[in-house]
N, C-alpha and C positions, 0 to 999 in steps of 0.2 A: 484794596477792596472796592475803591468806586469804581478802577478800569476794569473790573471781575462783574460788578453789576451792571455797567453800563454793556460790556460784551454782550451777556446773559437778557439784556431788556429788548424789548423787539423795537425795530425801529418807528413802527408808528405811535406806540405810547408814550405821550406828551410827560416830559417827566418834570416836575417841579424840583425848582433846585431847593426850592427852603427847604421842603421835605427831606430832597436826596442828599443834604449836607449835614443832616441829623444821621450819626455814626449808630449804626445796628445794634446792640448790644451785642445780640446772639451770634452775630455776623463777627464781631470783632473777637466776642471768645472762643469761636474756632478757629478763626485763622489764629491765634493765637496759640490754640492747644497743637493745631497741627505745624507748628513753629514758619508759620509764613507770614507773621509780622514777628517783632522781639519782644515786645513788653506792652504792660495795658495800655500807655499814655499813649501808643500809635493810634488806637481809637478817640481820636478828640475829634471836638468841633470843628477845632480851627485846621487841624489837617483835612478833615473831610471837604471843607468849605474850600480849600487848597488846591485839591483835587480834582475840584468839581471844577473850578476856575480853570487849570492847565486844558480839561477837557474839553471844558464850554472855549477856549481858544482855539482848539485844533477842530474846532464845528464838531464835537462830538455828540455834545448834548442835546440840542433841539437844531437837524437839521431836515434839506430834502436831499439830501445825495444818496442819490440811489445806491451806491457801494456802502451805507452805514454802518450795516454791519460787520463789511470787512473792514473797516477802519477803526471800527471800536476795538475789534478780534488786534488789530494788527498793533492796537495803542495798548490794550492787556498785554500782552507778548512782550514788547520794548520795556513796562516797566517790569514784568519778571525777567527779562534778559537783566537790568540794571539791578535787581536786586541780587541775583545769581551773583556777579559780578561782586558786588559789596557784598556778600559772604564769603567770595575767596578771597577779597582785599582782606577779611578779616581773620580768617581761616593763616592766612600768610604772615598776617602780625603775630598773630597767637604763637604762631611756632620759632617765630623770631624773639619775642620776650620769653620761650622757653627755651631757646638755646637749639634748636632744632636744627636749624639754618640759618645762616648768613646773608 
């Protein structure tokens, strides 16, 4: 959610982290309904506050680099490529504890 916001924010809007590390409500229960997190406890503080830190590392949060927006665009992307990935690591167990596959 916070590489979804910060894509979605424009680059010159100064964004506060205290603010932006208080988790949406309504943000967290769609992604939610539309199954792109797994369960409520993904909406916490301390993950939001988590995420805001990886991003404010990779200069995403307050910087001037002219490309921002294609670096926030390109840092959204990476973590849905990684969660993709952790759905079929899970997709792959699942049919392995069912006997599906070896």
């Amino acid at each position: 959610m916070v590489a979804d916001r910060l894509a979605q924010t424009p680059p010159e809007t100064v964004i506060d982290k205290r603010a932006s590390s208080t988790p949406a409500s309504g943000s967290g229960a769609q992604y939610h309904l539309q199954r792109r997190i797994h369960s409520g406890e993904s909406v916490s503080q301390v993950l939001f506050e988590a995420a805001l830190k990886v991003a404010d590392n990779r200069g995403l949060v307050s910087s001037t680099e002219p490309d921002l927006v294609k670096w926030r665009t390109v840092f959204a992307e990476q973590i849905r490529a990684t969660l993709r990935r952790i759905d079929a690591i899970e997709a792959l167990a699942a049919s392995r504890r069912a006997g599906l596959i070896e």
